[in-house]
C-alpha positions in Angstrom: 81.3 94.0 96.5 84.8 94.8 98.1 86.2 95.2 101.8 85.4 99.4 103.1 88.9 100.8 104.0 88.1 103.8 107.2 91.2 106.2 107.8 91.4 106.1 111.7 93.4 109.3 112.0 92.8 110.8 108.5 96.9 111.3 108.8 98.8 110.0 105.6 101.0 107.0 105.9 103.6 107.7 108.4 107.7 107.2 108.0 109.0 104.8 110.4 111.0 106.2 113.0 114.5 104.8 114.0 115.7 103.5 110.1 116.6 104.3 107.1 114.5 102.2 104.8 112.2 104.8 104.3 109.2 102.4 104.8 105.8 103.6 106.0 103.4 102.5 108.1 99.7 102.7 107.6 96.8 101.8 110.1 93.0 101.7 108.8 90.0 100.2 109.9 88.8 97.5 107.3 84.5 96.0 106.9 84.0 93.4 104.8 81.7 92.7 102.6 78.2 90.6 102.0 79.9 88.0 100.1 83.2 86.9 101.1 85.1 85.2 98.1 86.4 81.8 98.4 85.9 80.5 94.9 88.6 78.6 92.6 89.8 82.5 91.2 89.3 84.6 93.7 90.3 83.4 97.5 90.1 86.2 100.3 88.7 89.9 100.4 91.2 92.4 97.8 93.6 94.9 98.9 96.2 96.5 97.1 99.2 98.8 98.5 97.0 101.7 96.6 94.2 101.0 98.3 96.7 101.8 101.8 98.1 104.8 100.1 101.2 103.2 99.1 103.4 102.0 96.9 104.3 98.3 97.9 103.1 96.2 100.5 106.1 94.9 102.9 104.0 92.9 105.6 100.2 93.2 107.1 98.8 92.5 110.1 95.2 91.9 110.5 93.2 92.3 114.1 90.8 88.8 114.6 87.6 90.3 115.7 84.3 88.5 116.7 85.7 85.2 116.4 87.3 85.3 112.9 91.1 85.5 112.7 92.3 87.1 109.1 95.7 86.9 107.1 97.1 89.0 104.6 97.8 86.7 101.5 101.0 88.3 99.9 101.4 86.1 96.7 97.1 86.7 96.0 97.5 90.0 97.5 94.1 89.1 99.4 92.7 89.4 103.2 91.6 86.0 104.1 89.2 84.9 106.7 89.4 81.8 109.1 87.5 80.5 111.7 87.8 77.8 114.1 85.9 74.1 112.9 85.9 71.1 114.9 87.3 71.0 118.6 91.2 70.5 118.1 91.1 70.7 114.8 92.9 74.2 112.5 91.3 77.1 111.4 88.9 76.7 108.4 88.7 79.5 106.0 85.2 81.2 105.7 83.2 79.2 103.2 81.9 81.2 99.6 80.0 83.9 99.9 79.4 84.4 103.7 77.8 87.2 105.2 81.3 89.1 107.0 79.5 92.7 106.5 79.1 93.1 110.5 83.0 92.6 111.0 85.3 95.6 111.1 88.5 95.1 112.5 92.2 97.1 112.4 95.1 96.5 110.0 98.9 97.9 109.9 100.8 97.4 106.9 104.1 98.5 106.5 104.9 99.4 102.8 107.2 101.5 100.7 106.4 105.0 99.8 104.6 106.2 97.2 105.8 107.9 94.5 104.3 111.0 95.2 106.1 111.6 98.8 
């Protein structure tokens, strides 16, 4: 299975105001799914600038929600889940195929226009 992307406005990716880069902004709500992937190939939930309606992903941010804190992998181009192990000790990633289905959070990626604007 793969992460549910939710258009929270059903607006298209918006231009930044105030610059000249032309970048856009897109905000979405994101699910996961029964079986997050944390194997030797594939580490972290998929997401690709398409997926966003875009053309190039410039920087994500990822809402933590119900006790889970998420980064955007650039180089895997992934969503990966953490939580918190031992007292004191750093965030763990989610182990292989755990149950993340009942958490939906927010993202904002910033990304370059598609070629279609």
């Amino acid at each position: 299975m793969a992460i549910t992307l939710f258009d929270l406005d059903a607006a298209p990716p918006a231009r930044i105001q105030g610059g000249e880069s032309g970048l856009r902004v897109v905000i979405k709500r994101v699910t996961f799914d029964s079986s997050y992937p944390n194997t030797g190939g594939t580490v972290g939930e998929p997401i690709t600038a398409a997926d966003l309606g875009i053309a190039g992903i410039v920087q994500m941010f990822v809402q933590p929600a119900a006790g889970y804190v998420f980064a955007y992998d650039e180089t895997a181009g992934t969503i990966k889940a953490y939580r918190s192990g031992a007292s004191g000790s750093a965030l763990a990633q989610v182990a292989n195929a755990v149950n993340l289905s009942a958490i939906s959070t927010t993202i904002v990626a910033i990304g370059t226009p598609s070629a279609n604007e």
